[in-house]
Every structure is written in C-alpha cells, then in structure tokens.
DRENMI-916372 format. One record per residue (C-alpha): residue number from 1; chain; x, y, z. Coordinates in nm, 3 decimals. Layout:
% residues N
kolvo,vexfi,x,y,z
NUM,A,X,Y,Z
...
//
This chain:
% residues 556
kolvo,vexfi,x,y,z
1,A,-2.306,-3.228,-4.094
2,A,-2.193,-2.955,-4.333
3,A,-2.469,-2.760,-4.440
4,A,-2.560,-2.760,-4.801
5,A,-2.352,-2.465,-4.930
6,A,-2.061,-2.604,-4.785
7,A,-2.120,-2.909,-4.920
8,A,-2.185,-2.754,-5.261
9,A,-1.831,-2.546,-5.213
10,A,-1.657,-2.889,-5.145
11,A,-1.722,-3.017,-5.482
12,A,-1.464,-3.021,-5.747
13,A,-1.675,-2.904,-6.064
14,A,-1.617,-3.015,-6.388
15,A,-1.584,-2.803,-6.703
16,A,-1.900,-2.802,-6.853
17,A,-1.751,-2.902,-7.178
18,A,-1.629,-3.240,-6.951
19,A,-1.986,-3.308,-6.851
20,A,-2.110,-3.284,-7.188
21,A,-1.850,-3.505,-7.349
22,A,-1.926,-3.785,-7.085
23,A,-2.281,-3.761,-7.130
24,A,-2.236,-3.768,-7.546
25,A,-2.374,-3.414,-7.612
26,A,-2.139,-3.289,-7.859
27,A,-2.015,-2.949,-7.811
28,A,-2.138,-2.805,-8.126
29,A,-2.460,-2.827,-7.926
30,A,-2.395,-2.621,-7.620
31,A,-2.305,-2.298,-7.582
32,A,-2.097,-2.196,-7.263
33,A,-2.252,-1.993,-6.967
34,A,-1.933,-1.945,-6.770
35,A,-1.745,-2.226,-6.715
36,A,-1.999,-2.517,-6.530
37,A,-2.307,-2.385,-6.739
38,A,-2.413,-2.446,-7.099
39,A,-2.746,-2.403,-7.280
40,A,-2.803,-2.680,-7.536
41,A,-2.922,-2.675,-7.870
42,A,-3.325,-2.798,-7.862
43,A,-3.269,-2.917,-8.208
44,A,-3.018,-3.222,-8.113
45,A,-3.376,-3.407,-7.928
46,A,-3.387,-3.759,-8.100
47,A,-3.723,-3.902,-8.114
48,A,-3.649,-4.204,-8.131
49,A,-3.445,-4.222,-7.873
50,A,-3.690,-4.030,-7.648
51,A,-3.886,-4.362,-7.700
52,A,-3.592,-4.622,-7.568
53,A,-3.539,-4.434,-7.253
54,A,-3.667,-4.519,-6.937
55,A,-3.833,-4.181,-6.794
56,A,-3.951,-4.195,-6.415
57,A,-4.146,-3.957,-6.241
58,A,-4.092,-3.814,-5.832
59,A,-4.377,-3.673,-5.675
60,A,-4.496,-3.713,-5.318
61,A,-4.762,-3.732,-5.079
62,A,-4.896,-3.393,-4.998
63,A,-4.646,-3.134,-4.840
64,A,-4.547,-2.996,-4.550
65,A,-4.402,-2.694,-4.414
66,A,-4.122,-2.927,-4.255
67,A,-4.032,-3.054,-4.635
68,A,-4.104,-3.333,-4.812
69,A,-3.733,-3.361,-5.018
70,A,-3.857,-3.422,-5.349
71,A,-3.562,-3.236,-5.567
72,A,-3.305,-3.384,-5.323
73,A,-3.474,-3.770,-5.394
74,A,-3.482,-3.694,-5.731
75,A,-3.131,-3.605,-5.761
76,A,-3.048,-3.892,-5.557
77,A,-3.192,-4.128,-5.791
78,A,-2.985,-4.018,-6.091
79,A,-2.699,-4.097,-5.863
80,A,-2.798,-4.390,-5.742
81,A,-2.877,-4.539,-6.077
82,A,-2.454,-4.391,-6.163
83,A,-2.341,-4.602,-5.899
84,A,-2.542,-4.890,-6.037
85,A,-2.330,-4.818,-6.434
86,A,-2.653,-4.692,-6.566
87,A,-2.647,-4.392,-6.757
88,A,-2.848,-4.131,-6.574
89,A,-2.944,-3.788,-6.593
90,A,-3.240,-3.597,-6.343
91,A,-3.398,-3.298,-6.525
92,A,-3.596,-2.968,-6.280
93,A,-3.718,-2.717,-6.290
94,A,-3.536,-2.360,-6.214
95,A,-3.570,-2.209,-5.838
96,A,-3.771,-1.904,-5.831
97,A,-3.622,-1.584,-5.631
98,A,-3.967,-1.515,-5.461
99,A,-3.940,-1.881,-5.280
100,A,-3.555,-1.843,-5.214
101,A,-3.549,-1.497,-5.036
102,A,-3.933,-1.619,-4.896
103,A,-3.981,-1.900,-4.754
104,A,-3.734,-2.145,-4.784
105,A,-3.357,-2.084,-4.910
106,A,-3.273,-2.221,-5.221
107,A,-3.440,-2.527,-5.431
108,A,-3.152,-2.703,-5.584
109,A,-3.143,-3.033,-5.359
110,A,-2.963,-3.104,-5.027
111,A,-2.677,-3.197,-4.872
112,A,-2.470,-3.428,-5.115
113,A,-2.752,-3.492,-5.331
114,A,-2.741,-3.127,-5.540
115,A,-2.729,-2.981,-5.847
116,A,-2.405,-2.734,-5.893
117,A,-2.294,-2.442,-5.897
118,A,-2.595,-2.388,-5.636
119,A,-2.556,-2.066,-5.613
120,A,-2.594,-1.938,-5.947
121,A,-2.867,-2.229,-6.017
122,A,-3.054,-2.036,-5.726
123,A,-3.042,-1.684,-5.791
124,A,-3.003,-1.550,-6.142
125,A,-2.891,-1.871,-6.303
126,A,-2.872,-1.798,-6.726
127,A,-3.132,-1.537,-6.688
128,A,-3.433,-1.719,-6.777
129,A,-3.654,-1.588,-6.546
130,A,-3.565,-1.292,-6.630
131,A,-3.611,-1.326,-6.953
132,A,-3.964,-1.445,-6.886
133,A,-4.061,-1.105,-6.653
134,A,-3.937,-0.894,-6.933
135,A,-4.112,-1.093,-7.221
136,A,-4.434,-1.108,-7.040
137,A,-4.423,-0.724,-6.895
138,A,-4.322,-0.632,-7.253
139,A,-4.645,-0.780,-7.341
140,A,-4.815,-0.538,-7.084
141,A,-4.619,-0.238,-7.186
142,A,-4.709,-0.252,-7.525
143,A,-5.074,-0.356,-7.470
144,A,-5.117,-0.030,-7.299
145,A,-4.959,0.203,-7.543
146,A,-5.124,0.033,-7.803
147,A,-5.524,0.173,-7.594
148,A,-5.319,0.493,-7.521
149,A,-5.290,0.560,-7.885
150,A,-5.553,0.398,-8.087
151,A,-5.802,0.577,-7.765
152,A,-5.900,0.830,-8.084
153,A,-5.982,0.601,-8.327
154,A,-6.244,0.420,-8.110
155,A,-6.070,0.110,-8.004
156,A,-6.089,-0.018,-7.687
157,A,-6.126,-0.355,-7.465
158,A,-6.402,-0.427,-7.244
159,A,-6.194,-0.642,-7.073
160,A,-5.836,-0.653,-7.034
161,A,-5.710,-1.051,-6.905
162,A,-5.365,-1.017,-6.918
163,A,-5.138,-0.866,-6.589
164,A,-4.801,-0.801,-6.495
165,A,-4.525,-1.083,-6.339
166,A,-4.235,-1.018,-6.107
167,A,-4.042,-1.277,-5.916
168,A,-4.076,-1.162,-5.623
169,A,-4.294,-1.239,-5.326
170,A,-4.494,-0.887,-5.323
171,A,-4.870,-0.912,-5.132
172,A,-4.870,-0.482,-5.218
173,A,-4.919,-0.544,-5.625
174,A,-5.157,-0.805,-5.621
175,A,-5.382,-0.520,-5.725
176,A,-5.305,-0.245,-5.825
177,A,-5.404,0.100,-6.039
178,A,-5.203,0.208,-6.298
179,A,-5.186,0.534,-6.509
180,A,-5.254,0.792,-6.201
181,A,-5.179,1.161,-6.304
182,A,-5.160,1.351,-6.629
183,A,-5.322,1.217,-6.936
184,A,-4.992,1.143,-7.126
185,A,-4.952,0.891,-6.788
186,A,-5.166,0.637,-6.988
187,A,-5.539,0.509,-6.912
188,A,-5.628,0.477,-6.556
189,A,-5.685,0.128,-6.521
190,A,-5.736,-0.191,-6.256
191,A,-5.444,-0.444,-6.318
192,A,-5.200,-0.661,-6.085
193,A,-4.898,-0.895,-6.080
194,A,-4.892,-1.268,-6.091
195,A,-4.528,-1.422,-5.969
196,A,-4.319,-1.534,-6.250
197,A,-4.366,-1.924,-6.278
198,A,-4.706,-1.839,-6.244
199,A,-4.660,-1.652,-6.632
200,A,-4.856,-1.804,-6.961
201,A,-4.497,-1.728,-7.081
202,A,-4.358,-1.939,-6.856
203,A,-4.612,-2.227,-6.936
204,A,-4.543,-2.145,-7.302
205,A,-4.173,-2.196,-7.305
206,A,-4.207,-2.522,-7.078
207,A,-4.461,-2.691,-7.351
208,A,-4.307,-2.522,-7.647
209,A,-4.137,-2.776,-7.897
210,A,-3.957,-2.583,-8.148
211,A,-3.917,-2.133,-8.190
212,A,-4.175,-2.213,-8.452
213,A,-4.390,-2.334,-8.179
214,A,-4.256,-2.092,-7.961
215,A,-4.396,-1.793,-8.174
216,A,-4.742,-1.929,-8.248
217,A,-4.774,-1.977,-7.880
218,A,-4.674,-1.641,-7.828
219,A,-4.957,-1.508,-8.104
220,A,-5.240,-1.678,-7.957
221,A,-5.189,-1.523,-7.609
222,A,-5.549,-1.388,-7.518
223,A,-5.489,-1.034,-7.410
224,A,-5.843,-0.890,-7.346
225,A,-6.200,-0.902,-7.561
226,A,-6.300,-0.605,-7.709
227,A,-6.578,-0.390,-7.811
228,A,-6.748,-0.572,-8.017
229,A,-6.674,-0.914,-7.814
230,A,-6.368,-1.013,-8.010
231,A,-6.085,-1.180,-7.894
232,A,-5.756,-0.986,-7.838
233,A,-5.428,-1.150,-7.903
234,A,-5.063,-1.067,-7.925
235,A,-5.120,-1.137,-8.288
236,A,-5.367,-0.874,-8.293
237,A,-5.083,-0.650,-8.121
238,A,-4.815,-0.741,-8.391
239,A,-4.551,-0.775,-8.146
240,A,-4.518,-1.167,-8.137
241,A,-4.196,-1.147,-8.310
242,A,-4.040,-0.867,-8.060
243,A,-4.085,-1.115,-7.772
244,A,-3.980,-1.422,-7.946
245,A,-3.683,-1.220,-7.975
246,A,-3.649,-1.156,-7.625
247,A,-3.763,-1.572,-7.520
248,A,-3.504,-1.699,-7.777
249,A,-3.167,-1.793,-7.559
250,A,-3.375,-1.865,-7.282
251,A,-3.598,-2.170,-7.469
252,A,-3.273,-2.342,-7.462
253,A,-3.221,-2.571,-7.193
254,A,-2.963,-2.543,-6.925
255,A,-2.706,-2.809,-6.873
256,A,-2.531,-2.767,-6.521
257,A,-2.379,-3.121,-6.324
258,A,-2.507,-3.307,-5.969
259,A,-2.221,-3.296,-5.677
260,A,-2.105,-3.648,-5.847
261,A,-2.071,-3.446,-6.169
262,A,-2.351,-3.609,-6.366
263,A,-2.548,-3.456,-6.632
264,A,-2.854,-3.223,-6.508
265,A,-3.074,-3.037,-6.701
266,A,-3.229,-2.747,-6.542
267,A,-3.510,-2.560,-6.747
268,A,-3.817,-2.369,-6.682
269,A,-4.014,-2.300,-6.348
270,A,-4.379,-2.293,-6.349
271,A,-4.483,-2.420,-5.953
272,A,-4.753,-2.702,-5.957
273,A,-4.963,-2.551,-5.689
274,A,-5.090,-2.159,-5.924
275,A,-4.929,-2.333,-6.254
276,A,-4.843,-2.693,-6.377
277,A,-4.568,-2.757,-6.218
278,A,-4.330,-2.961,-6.472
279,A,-3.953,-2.852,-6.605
280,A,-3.967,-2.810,-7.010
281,A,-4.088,-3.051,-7.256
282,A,-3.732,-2.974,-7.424
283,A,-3.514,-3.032,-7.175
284,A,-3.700,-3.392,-7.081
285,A,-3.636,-3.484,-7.422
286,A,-3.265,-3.375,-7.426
287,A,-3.195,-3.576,-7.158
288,A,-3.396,-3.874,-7.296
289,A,-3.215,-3.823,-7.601
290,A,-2.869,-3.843,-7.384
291,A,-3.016,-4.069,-7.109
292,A,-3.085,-4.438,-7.037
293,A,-3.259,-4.395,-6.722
294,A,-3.409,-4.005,-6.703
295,A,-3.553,-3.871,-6.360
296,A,-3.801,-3.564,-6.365
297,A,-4.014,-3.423,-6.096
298,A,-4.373,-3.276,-6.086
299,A,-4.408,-2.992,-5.822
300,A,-4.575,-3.049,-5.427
301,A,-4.754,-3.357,-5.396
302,A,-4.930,-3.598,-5.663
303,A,-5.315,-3.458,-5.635
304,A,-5.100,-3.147,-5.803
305,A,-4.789,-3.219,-5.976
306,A,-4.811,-3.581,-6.090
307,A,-5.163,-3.528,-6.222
308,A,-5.073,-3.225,-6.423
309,A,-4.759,-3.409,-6.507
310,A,-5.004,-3.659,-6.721
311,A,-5.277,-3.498,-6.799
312,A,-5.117,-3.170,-6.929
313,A,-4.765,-3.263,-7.034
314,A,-4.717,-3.613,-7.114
315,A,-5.091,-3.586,-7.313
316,A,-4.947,-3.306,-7.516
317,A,-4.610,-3.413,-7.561
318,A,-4.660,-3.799,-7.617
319,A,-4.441,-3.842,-7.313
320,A,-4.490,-4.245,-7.149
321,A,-4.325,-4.261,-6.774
322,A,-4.221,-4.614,-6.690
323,A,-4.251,-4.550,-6.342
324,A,-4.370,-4.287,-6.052
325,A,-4.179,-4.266,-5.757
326,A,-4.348,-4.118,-5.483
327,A,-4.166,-3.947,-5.157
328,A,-4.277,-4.001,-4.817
329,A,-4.114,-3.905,-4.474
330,A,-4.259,-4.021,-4.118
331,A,-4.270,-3.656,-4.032
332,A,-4.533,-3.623,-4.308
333,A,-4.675,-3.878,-4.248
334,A,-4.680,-3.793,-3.880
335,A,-4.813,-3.423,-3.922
336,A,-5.094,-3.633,-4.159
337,A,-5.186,-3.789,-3.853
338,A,-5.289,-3.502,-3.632
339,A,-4.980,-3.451,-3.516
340,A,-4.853,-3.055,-3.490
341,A,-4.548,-2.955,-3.693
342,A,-4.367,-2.885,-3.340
343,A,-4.398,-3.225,-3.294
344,A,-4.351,-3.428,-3.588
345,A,-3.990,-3.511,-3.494
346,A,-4.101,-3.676,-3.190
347,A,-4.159,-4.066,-3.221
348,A,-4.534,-4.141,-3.242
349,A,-4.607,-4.490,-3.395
350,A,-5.015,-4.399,-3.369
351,A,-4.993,-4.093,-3.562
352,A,-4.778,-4.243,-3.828
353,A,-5.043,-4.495,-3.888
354,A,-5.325,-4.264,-3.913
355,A,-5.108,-4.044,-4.155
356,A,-5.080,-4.377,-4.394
357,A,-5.440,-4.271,-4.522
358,A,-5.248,-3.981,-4.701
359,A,-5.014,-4.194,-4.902
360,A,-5.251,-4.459,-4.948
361,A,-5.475,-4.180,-5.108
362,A,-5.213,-4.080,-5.337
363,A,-5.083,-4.399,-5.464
364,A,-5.449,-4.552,-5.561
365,A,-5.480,-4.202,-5.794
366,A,-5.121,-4.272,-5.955
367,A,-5.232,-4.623,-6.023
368,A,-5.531,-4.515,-6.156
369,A,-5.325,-4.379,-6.435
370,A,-5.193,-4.688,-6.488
371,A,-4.891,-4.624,-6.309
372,A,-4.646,-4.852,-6.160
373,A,-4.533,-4.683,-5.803
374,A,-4.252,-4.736,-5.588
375,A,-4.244,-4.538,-5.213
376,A,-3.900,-4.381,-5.147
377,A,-3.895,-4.352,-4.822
378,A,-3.685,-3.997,-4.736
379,A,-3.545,-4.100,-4.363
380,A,-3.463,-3.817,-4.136
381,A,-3.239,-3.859,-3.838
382,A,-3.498,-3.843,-3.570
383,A,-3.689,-4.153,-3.740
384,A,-3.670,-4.469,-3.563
385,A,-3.608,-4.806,-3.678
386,A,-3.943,-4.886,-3.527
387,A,-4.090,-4.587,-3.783
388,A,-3.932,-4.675,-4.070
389,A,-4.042,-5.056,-4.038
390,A,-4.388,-4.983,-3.986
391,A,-4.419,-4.752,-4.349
392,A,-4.185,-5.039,-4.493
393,A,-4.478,-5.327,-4.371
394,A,-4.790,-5.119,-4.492
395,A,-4.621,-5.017,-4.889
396,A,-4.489,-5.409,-4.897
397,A,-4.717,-5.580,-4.735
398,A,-5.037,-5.357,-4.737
399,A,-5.058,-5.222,-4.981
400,A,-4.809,-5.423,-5.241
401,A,-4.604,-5.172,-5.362
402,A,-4.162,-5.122,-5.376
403,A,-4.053,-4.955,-5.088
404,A,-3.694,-4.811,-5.013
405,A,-3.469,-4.629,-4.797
406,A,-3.343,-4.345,-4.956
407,A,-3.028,-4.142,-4.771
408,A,-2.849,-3.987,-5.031
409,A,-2.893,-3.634,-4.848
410,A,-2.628,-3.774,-4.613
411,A,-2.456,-4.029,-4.822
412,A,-2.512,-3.902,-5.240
413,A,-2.512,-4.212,-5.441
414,A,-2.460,-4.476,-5.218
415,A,-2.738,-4.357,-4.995
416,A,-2.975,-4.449,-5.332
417,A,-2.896,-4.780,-5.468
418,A,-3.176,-4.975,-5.285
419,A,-3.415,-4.715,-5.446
420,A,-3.176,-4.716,-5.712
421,A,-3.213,-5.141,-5.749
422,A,-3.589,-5.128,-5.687
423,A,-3.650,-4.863,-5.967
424,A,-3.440,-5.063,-6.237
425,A,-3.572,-5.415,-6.137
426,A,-3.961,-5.243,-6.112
427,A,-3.890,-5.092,-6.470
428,A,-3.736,-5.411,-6.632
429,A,-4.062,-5.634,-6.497
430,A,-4.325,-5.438,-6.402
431,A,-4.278,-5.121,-6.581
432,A,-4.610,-4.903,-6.603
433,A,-4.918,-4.928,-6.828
434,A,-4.982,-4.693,-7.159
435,A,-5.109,-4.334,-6.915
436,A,-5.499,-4.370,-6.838
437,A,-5.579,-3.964,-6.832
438,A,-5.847,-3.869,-6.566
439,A,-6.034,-3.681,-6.847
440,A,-6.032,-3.649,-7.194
441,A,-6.015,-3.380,-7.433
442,A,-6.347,-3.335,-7.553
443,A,-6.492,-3.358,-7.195
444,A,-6.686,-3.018,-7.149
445,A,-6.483,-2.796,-6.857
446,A,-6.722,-2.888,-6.599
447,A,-6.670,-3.256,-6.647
448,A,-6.320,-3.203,-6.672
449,A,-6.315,-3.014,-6.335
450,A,-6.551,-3.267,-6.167
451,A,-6.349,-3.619,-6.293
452,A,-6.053,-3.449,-6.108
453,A,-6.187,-3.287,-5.829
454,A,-6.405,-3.593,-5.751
455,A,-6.157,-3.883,-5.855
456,A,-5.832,-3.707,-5.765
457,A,-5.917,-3.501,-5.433
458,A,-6.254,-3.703,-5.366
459,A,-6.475,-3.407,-5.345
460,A,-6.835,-3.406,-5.297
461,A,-6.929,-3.112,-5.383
462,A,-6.832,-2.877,-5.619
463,A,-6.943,-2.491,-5.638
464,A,-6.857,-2.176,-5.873
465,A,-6.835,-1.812,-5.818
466,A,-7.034,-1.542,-6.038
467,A,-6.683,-1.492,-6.198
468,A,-6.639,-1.887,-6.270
469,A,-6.981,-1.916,-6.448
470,A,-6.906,-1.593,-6.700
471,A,-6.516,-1.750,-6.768
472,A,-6.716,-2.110,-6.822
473,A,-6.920,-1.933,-7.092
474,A,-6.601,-1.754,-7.257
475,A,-6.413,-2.053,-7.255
476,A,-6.684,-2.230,-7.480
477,A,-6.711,-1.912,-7.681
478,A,-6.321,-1.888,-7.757
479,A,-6.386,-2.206,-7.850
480,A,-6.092,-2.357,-7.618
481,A,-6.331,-2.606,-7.448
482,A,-6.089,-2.892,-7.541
483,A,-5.748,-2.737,-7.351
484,A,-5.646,-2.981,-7.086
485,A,-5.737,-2.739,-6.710
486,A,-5.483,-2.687,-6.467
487,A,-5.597,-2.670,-6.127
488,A,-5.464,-2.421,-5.934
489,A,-5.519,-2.450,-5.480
490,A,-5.299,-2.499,-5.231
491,A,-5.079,-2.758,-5.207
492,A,-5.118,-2.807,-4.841
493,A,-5.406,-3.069,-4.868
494,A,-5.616,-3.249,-5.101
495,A,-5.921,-2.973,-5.047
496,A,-5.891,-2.611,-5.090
497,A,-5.831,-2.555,-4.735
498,A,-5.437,-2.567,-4.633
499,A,-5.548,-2.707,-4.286
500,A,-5.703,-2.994,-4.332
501,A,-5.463,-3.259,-4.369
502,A,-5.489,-3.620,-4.426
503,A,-5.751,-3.692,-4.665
504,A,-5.972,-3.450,-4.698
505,A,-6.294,-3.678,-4.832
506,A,-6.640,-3.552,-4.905
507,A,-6.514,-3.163,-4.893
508,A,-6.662,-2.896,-5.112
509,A,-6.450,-2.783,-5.435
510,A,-6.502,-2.438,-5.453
511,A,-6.403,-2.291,-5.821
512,A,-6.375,-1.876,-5.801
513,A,-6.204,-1.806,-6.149
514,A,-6.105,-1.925,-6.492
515,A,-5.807,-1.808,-6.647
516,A,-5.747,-1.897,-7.079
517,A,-5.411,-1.947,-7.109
518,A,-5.479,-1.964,-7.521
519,A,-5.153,-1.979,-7.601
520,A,-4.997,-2.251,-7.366
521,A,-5.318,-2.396,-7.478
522,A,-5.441,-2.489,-7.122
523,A,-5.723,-2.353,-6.859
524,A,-5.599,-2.266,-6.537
525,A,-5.920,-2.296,-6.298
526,A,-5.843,-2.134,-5.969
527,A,-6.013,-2.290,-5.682
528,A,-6.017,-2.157,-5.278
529,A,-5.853,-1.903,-5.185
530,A,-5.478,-1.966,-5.366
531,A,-5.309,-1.616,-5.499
532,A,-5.126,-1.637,-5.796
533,A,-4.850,-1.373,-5.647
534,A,-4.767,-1.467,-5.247
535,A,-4.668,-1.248,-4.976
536,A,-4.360,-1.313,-4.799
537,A,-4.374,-1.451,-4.381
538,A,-4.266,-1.254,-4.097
539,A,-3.913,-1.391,-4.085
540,A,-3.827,-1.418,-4.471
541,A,-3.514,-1.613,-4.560
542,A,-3.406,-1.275,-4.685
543,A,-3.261,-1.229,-4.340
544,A,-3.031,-1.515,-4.364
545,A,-2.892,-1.431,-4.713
546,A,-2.563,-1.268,-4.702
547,A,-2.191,-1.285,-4.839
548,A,-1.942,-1.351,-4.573
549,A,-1.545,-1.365,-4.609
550,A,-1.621,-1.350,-4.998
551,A,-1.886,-1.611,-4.979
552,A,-2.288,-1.633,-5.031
553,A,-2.432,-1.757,-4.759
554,A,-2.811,-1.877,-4.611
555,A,-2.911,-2.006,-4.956
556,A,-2.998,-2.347,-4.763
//
C-alpha cells in the first residue's frame, strides 16, 4: 500500500472556495490561505443550529506506542457518514512540530482517511502555533522588562508562575537560568519552557468564544504574586491588547478538506495528556453551524481526553454530544493483556481477552456520563477473523454496546459505513443522555481531584507534594476554587505510571503541582512524573524527514 504522503499527493484538491460553497459557508466568511486553506469568520456560528446538529465524540481505550488511530477513525467517520448522503464534517486539532519531528511523523490521519494538504496541515500550517509561541513568550519578554525597570521603585514578585513555550521537543530548557552576565542582561532568575499546546494561550484560544472573550482571557492570565501577596496579571502588565493583537488571525478557525474533499476544520492544539486535549470551541461550532452530523476528537484515551472533553469543554461551552465513539484495536487490546509491543501483532486469543478489562474500564466511565457508546473497532492487517469476532461477541453480547469494523485507512469512505450505519441508527434511537459531569463546580479542588481520580482511574489512594498543598491554598485564596481541573499524567495507563497497563485499580494518585491557568479559567493539577515540555527518543522522526526529487518526505 502507498504510504500516506503518497496517498495524500494522489488526491485531486479542491479550491478551497469549492469546499466552502459545497459545505454552505459563504465566501464572505473565509479568507484564503493559499489556495486549499481558508480561515473562517468565528462570527458566522449559529446557535441555533449548533443545537440541531448531531455532534459525536472519538476517543479510545488507553494508548499505545503501536497507535491507537483515533484522527484516522475520526476522519473516517465523516466519510463514512458522506457516503451514507449525510452532511458531514470532522473537526481536530492542529499537529504539533515537537510530536512530528519526535516521535511519530505527522498527525493528520492515515492512508485514505486524511485531512489535506498534509503537509502544510503538519508543519507550519496558517501559523497558529506560531502565533501562540510568540503571544505567550511576548508575555515573558515583557514581564521581565517590566522587574528590570520598575527594580528602583521597589516592585517585585515573590513568585513568578508564568514560563516560556517552544514547539519543540527540548529536555535542555525544561529549566533553565536566565539573565547571566552584566546587569543591563536583566534579573538573574529560575524559569523554563513548557511545549506549545501545553500554553494557557493555547487553552485560551481553544475555549475563547468571541476577541472580546479572547482579551479578557488574556487579562486575567496570573503572571506571578507579589510583595505584598497580590496577584499579578497581564492586566496588571497593560499589555493585554499587544497580544490580542498578535492572537487575532490565528482565533479564526482553519478550513482545509479530507482526501474525499469534505469539509474539515482544523483549529487549536492543546494535547490531552499535560493540557485538555480538545480542538476550539469555535471551530466545533462552525462546523455544527455547517454540519448535520459533526465528528470531533478528545486527545489519547477516554480517562484523559473524553473526560476533559465533558467536564472542561462541553460544561463551559453548553456543548451536548449525542454519541462517544470509542477506538479499539486487538493490538491494544493485546499489549493490555501482558503482551510486549514486539509481539502484539502476533495472534494471541488469551491476551486479547485479558486486555478486554481495559475497554470495559473505559466504556462504564463514558456511560457514567450518560453517554451512549459505540466500539469502532480499527482492524489492522495482522488481525484475524478469529480476533476480530471475539471483541465483536464481548461489545455485543457482553457488554451490550454497537460494535463495527472500521477500514477506511485502506478503503476511505466505504471502509466506514458499518460504523457509519451504526452511529446514525444509535443517534436516531438511542442517542445519549443530558452529560452527567464527574464533579461539579462548587466541589472544593480536593473533591474535585478525588471524584476523578477515584471514579475515573479507580484510585485508592491519593497523595500531595509540599508544592501541591501551598498551590491548594493559593487556589482558594485567588479565589478560583470553582475552575473545572485538568489532570495532567501520562497517557500510557489509567495510574501515573506509563507501565502499568490494563487497569490499573487500587493504585496511588500522586498529585506534585498545581498550576492556575486564571485566564483559560481552569486548574491544571499535575500528577506523577509527566513534563509539560518532552525530550525527544534516540531515533527521532527528524531522521526520516527530508525533500526528495522536489518532494517532502517521512511526514508518515
């Protein structure tokens, strides 16, 4: 089989202009990026339409380093659902560079289930990311003039909480000094970087509704406490206006096309497993707007992405899925079940069934938010028939749930209409319940922390550092107690411990920090040992990136 980049090269693209006009968007509304890229004008969201559209959720059962296919599902659906006459449009999130030249290639589906052009979508795309690094290191830049020259006058922060984002996979700034040498250097002080979706800005411009929203996001940031134990904010600063400036093309949503040329928004990046993991508010609503049937994903697997999904950005944005799709392969599955990843391609009908407890995990917690779930079963070519019958008899029969075949990374569209079918006959008679949250608002943060971390991951026990007791004590002093949390750990298991697969039960939920993200209005509690900026492996993709005869190439 091709590989995806040759796939993606095969395609015939349609103007952009094309794709909008089929999909209804009317071209006073978009703005041209080149010729298959357009942002789109936040302003056209209907509300009311929002409400008549059918929005479904992918998420999946908890990762693997083998791959899970969640975009490439996702995008599969929406083409699926095309081939069934239903209007259909899938809206992600944007590929990060650090992931892309890291670990894995690029993020924009597979094989003939993409998003186009692939290329640009992977690397600098519209420049949003960018736009993010600069507007958040902006931020920085100005903070520390603004010590440098008030140092005189007696001003100063006890405690500076805001650091530096690049998108790029650097271990070597996770800490780091700044101002060494001469005075006029600045103040010598401890600060760090965070990766890019891992950015309050980012957060910001994915829960933002409006540039007025936007800016009073931006004003609230909390930059440090000072002196006298006062909050710090970019308001404080006077500079909220400089970066709203500098966020304003990017807030709008990108439209690009799937290799079928359907409508696909593509907008904002934060990743589920150090942020919350969801594409923009706005660019959900533009497709609902423009959408019948509208298919969104939630970042890793459902203890991370789905949850934050509801509890963070359907609570604030009044968003009601009719349906959660979760992915599952037998390789999983497989590697679930004690199996190593060297041999999770190798047929092994006992491990399979001890991975089920995974899934089965997962899909009691989506219920439990009232959710109506369907298992799209991701096949790979080594699966056997013998495999994929036995996960078809425990989601049917066990435990009574939709189960289908999905193969639209071989076959696009066609290789989704059973999921396709299932999804619009699920949604038509058993579409889900008004969302149950696992907490509510005016839990404290401890009880917030403890309905997830017990209900979710089915902790036991659950611990903070020195660090996590002072933040608890901030956070009630800021008065930002009632901010939805966003728990950041790896996304390798249900515990805070990347090995330990399966299910995880009875483990201990260790807390170490607390960071206010004031103005995304949200708490991100870091538990284990997850870094908010990662290091790149010992054979980065990096290697395989080239251009050839004219031609990118190793983006796959």
């Amino acid at each position: 089989m091709k590989s995806d980049i040759e796939i993606a090269r095969s395609v015939q693209l349609k103007k952009i202009k094309q794709v909008a006009d089929e999909t209804g968007i009317p071209r006073e509304g978009i703005e041209n990026y080149g010729r298959y890229i357009a942002k789109v004008d936040g302003r056209l969201i209907d509300e009311e339409r929002v409400k008549q559209s059918n929005l479904i959720l992918v998420t999946a059962i908890t990762p693997t380093k083998a791959g899970i296919g969640k975009t490439t599902v996702s995008i599969g659906l929406a083409l699926g659902l095309q081939k069934l006459g239903k209007k259909a449009i899938v809206a992600l999130r944007e590929p990060s560079l650090g992931p892309c030249f890291g670990m894995k290639g690029g993020a924009a589906g597979g094989g003939y289930a993409q998003v186009l052009p692939m290329e640009k979508i992977n690397l600098h795309f519209t420049g949003d990311f960018h736009a993010i690094t600069s507007a958040h290191n902006m931020i920085s830049a100005l903070l520390d003039n603004y010590l440098y020259q008030n140092q005189d006058n007696g001003f100063g922060l006890k405690e500076i909480l805001w650091r530096r984002v690049l998108d790029v996979n650097d271990r070597s700034l996770r800490y780091i000094v700044t101002g060494l040498g001469p005075k006029s250097n600045g103040l010598t002080q401890e600060s760090g970087f965070d990766i890019t979706p891992a950015s309050e800005i980012m957060a910001i411009l994915c829960l933002a509704k409006d540039e007025e929203d936007l800016r009073r996001r931006i004003e609230n940031i909390l930059l440090g406490i000072t002196l006298d134990n006062k909050p710090f904010t970019v308001k404080d600063l006077g500079v909220a206006g400089a970066i709203t400036v500098l966020l304003r093309d990017a807030m709008h949503p990108n439209l690009v096309q799937t290799t079928e040329g359907g409508a696909a928004f593509v907008h904002g990046g934060p990743f589920a497993n150090i942020a919350h993991g969801c594409n923009s508010v706005l660019a959900t609503k533009l497709a609902m707007t423009f959408g019948e049937y509208v298919i969104t994903e939630a970042g890793f697997g459902a203890d991370l992405g789905a949850e934050k999904f509801y509890d963070i950005k359907c609570r604030k944005a009044g968003l009601q899925p009719r349906l959660t799709v979760i992915v599952a392969t037998a390789q999983g599955l497989k590697m679930h079940g004690g199996v190593t990843q060297d041999k999770i391609k190798e047929p092994n009908t006992e491990a399979l069934e001890q991975g089920f407890c995974n899934i089965d995990k997962h899909i009691r917690n989506l219920q439990s938010f009232g959710q109506t779930v369907v298992v799209a079963f991701n096949r790979f070519a080594s699966d056997t028939d013998e495999e994929v019958a036995m996960v078809r008899h425990h989601c049917e029969e066990v435990l009574g749930v939709g189960f289908a075949i999905n193969n639209a990374f071989a076959e696009g569209g066609e290789g989704a209409t059973e999921l396709a079918r299932l999804v619009v006959e699920k949604i038509a008679n058993e579409a889900s319940a008004p969302l149950r949250f696992a907490y509510e608002d005016n839990d404290t943060v401890e009880e917030k922390i403890s309905k997830v971390a017990t209900n979710i991951y089915k902790a036991s026990l659950i611990t903070y550092s020195t660090t996590a007791r002072k933040m608890l004590k901030k956070v009630e002093q800021l008065g930002v107690a009632h901010f939805p949390i966003c728990i950041a750990k790896t996304q390798y298991s249900f515990s805070t411990d990347p090995k330990m697969y399966g299910t995880a039960d009875d483990m201990e939920f260790h807390v170490r920090d607390i960071v206010i993200n004031r103005g995304a209005e949200m708490l991100v509690v870091i538990a284990g040992d997850i870094l908010r900026m990662p290091g790149l492996p010992k054979e980065p993709q990096a290697l395989h990136i080239d251009i050839k005869d004219g031609q990118i190439d190793g983006l796959s």
